[in-house]
OpenMM code with the backbone's topology and positions (N, CA, C; nanometers):
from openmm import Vec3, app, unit

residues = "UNK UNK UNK UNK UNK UNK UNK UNK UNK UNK UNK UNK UNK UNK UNK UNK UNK UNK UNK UNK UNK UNK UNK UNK UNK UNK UNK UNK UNK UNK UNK UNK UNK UNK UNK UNK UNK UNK UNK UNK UNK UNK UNK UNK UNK UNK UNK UNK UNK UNK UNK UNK UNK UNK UNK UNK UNK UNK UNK UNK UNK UNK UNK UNK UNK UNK UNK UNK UNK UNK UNK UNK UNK UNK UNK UNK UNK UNK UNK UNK UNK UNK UNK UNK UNK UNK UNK UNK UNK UNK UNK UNK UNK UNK UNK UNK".split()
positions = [
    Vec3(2.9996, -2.9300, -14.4522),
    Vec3(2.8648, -2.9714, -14.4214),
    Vec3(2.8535, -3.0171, -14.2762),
    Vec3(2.9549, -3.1151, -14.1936),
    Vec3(2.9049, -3.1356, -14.0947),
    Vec3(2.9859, -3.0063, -13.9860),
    Vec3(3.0143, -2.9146, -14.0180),
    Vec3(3.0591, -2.7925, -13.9493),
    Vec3(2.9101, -2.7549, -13.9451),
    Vec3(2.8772, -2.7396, -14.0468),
    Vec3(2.7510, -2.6845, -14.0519),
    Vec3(2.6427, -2.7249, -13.9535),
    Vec3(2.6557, -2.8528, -13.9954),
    Vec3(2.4735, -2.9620, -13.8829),
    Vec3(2.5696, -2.9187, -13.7286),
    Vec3(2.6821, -2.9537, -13.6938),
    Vec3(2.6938, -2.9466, -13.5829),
    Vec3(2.6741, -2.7602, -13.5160),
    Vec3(2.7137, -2.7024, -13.5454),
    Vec3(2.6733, -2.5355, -13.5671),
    Vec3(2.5729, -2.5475, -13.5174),
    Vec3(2.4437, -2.6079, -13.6167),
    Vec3(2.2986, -2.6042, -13.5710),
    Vec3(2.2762, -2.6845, -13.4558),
    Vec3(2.3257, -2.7805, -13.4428),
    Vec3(2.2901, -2.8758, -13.2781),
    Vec3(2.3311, -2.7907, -13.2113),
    Vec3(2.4894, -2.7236, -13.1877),
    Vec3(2.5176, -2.6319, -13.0382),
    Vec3(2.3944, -2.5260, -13.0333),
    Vec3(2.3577, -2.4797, -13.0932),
    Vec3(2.2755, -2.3667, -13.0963),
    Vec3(2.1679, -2.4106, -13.0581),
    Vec3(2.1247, -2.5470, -13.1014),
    Vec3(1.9424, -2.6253, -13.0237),
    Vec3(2.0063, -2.6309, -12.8544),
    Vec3(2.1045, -2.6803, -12.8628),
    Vec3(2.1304, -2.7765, -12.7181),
    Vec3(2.1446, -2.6490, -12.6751),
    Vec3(2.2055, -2.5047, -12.6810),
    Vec3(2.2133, -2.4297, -12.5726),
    Vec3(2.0793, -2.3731, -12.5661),
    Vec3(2.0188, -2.3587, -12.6184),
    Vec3(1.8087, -2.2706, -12.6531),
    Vec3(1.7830, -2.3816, -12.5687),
    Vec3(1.8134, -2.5537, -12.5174),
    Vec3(1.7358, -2.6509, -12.4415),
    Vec3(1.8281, -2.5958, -12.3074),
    Vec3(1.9290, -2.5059, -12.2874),
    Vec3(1.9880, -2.5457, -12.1570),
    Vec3(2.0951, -2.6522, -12.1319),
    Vec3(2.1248, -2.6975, -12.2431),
    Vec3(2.2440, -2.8239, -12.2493),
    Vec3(2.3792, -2.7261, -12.2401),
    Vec3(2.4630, -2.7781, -12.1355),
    Vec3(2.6493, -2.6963, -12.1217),
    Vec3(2.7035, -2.8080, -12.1887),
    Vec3(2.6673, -2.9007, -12.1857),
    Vec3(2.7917, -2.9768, -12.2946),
    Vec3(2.7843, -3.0667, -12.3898),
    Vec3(2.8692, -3.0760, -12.4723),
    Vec3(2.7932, -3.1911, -12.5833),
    Vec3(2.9184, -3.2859, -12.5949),
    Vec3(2.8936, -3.4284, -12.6514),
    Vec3(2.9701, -3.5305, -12.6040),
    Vec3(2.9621, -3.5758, -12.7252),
    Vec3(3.0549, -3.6615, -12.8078),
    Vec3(3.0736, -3.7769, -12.8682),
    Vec3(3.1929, -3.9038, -12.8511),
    Vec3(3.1186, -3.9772, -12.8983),
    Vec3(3.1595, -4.1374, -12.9344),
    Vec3(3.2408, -4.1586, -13.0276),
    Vec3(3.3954, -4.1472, -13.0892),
    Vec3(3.4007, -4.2317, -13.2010),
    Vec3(3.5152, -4.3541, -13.1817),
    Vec3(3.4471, -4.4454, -13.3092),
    Vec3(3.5101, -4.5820, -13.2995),
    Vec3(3.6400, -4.5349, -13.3418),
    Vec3(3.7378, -4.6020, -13.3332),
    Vec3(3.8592, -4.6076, -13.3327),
    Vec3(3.9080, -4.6803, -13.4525),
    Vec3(4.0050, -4.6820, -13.5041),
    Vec3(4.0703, -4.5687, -13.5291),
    Vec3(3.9670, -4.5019, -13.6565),
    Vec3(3.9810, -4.3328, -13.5807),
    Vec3(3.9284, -4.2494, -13.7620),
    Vec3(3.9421, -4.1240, -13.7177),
    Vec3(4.0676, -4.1355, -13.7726),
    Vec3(4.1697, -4.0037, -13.7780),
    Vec3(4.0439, -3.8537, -13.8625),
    Vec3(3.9701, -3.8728, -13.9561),
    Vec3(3.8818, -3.7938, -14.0127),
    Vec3(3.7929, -3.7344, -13.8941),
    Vec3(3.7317, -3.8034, -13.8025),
    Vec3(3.6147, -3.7929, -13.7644),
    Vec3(3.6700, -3.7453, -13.6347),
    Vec3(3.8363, -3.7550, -13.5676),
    Vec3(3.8795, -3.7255, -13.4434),
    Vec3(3.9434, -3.5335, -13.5190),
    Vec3(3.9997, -3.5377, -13.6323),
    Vec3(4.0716, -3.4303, -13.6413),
    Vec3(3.9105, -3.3204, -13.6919),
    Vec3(3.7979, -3.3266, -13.6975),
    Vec3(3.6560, -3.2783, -13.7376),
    Vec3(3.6343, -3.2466, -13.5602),
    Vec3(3.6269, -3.3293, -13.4874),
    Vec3(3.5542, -3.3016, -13.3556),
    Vec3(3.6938, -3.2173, -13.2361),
    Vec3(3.7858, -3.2558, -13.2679),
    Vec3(3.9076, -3.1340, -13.2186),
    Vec3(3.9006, -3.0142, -13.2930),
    Vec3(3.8856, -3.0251, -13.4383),
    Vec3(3.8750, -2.8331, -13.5260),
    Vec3(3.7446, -2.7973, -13.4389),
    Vec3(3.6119, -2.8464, -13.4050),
    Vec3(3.5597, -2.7831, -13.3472),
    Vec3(3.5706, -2.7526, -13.2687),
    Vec3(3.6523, -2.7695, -13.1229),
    Vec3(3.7057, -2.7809, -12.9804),
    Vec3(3.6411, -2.8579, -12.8904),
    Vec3(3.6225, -2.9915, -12.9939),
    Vec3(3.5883, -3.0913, -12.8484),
    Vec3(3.7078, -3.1346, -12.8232),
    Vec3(3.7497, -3.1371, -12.6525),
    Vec3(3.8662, -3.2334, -12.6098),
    Vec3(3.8032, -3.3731, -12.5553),
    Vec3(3.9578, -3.4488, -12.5978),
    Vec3(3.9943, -3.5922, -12.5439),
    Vec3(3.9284, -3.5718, -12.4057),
    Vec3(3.9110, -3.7087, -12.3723),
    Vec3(3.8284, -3.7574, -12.2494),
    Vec3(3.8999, -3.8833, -12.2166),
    Vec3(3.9326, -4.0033, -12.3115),
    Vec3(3.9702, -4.1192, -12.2840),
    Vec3(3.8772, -4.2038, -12.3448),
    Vec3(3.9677, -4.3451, -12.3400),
    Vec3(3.9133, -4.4337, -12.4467),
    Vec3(3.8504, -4.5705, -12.3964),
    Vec3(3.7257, -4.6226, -12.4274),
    Vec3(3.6853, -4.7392, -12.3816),
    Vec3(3.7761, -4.8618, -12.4478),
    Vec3(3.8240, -4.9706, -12.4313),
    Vec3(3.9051, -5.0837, -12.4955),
    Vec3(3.8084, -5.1463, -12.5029),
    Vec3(3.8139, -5.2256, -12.6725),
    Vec3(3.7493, -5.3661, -12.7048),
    Vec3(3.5799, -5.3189, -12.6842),
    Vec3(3.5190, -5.2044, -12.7086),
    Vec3(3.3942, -5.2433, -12.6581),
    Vec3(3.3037, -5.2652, -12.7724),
    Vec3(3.3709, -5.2415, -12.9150),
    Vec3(3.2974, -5.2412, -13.0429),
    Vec3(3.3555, -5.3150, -13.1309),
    Vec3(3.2450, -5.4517, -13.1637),
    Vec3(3.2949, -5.5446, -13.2762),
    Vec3(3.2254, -5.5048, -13.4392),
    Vec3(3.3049, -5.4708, -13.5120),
    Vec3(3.2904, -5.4077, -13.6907),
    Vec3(3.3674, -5.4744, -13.7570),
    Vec3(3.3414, -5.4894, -13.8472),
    Vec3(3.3992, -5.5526, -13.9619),
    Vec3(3.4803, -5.7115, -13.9152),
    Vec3(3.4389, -5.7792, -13.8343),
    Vec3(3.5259, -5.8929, -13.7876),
    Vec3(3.6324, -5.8604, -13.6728),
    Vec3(3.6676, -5.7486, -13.6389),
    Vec3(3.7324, -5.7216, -13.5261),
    Vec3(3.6725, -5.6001, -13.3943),
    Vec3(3.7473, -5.6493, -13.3356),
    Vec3(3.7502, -5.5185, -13.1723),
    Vec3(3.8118, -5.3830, -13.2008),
    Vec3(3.6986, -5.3104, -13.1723),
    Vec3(3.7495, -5.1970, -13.1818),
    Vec3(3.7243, -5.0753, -13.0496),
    Vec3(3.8301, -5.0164, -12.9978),
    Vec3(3.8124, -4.9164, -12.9149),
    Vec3(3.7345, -4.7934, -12.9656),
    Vec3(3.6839, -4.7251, -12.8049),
    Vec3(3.5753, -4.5609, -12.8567),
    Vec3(3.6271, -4.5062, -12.7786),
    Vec3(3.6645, -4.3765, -12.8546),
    Vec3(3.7084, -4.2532, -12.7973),
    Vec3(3.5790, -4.2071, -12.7278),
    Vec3(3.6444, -4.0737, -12.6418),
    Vec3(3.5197, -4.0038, -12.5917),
    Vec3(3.5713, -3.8814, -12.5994),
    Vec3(3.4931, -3.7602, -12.6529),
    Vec3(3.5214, -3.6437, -12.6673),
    Vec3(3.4103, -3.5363, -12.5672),
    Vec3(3.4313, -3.4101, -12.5472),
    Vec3(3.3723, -3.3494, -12.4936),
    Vec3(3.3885, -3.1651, -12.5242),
    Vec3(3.2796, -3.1144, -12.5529),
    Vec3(3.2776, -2.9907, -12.5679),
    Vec3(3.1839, -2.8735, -12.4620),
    Vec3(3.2450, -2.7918, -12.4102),
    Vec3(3.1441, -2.6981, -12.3480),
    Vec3(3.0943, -2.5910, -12.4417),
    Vec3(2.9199, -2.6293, -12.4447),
    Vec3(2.9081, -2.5332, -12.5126),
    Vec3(2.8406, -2.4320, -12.4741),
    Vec3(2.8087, -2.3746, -12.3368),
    Vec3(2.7729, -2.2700, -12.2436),
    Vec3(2.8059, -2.2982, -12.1252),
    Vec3(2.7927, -2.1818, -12.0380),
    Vec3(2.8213, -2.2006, -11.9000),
    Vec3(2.6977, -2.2716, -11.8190),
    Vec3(2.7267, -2.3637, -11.6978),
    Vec3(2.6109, -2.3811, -11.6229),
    Vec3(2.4894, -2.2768, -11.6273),
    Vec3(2.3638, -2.3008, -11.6312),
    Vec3(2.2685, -2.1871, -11.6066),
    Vec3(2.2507, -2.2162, -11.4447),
    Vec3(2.1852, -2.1203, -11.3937),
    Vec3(2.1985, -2.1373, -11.2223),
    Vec3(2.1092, -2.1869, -11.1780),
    Vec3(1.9467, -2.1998, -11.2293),
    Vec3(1.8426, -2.2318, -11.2324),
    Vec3(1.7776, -2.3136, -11.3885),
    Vec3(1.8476, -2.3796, -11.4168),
    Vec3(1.7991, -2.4640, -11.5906),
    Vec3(1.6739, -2.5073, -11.5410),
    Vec3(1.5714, -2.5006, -11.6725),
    Vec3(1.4606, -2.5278, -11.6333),
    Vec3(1.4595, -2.6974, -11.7396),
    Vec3(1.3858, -2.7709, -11.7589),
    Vec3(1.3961, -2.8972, -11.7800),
    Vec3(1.4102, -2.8620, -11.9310),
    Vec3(1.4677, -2.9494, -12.0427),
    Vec3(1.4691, -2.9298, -12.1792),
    Vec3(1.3307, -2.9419, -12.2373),
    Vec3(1.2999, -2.8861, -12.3336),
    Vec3(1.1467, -2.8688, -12.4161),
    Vec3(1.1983, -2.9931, -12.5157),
    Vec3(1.1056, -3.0494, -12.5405),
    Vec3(1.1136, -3.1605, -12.6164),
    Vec3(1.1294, -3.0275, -12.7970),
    Vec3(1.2040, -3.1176, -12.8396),
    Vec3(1.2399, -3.0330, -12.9598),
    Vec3(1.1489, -2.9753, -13.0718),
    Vec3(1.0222, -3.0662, -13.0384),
    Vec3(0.9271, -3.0183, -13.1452),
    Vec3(0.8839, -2.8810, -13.1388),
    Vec3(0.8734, -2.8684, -12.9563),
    Vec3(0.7976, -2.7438, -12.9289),
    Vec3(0.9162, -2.6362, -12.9381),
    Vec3(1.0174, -2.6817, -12.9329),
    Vec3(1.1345, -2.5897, -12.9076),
    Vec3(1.1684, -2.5214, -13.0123),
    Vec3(1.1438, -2.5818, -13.1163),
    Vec3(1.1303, -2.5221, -13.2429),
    Vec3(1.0394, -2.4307, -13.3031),
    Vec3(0.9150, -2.4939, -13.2643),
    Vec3(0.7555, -2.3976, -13.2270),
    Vec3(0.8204, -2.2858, -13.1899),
    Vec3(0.8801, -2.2455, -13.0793),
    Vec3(0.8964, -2.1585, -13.0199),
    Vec3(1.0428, -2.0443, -13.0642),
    Vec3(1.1211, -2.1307, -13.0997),
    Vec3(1.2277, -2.0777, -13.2035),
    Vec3(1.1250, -1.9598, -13.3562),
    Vec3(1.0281, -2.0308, -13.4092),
    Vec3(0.9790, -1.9791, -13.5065),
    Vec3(0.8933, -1.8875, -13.4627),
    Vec3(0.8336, -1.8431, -13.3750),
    Vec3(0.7532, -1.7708, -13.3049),
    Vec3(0.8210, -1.6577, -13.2817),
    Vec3(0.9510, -1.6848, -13.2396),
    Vec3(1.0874, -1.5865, -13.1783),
    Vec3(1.0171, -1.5667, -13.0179),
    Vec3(0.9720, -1.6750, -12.9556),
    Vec3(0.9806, -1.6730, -12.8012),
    Vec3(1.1346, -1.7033, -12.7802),
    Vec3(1.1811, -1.6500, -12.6948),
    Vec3(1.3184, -1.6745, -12.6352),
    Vec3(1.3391, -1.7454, -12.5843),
    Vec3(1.4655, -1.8791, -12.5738),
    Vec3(1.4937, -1.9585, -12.5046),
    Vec3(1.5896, -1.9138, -12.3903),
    Vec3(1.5625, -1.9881, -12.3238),
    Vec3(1.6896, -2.0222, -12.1676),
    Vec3(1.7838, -1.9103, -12.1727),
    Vec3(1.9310, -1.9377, -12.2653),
    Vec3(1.9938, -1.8935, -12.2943),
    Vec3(1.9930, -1.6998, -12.3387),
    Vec3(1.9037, -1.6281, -12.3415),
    Vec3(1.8304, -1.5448, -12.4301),
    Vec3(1.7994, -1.4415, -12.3182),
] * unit.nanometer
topology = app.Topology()
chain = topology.addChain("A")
for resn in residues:
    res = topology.addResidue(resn, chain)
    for name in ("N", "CA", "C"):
        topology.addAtom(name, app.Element.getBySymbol(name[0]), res)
């Protein structure tokens, strides 16, 4: 399932012109780091102490994925409502 939702975000973010997509996770969660590497986000490095949960400090990873090349001329992102409008229409995005 979340192979799936994330599938559908790379595919919005490149139709907006987005090259890369980024996540956050708290530390430690071996589930949620070995999910965002099967997809091919790489390590970035880790913030220390910046998240208090459950009664303690916890460090955040940072991950990073490219998910298109620079465009040479990106035009600004469409706010998603319309972007979708336009997805259902089959106007072509950026990428296209």
């Amino acid at each position: 399932m979340a192979r799936a939702l994330y599938n559908s975000l790379f595919e919005a973010l490149k139709g907006q012109g987005f090259v890369n997509a980024y996540a956050g996770i708290t530390l430690p969660n071996e589930g949620s780091v070995g999910l965002h590497e099967a997809l091919g986000f790489e390590h970035l490095g880790v913030y220390r102490n910046v998240g208090h949960k459950d009664g303690r400090w916890h460090d955040v990873g940072w991950w990073q994925l490219a998910i298109q090349d620079p465009l040479e001329h990106p035009e600004p992102p469409t706010p998603f409502r319309l972007f979708r409008e336009r997805e259902e229409c089959g106007v072509p995005t950026q990428n296209e």
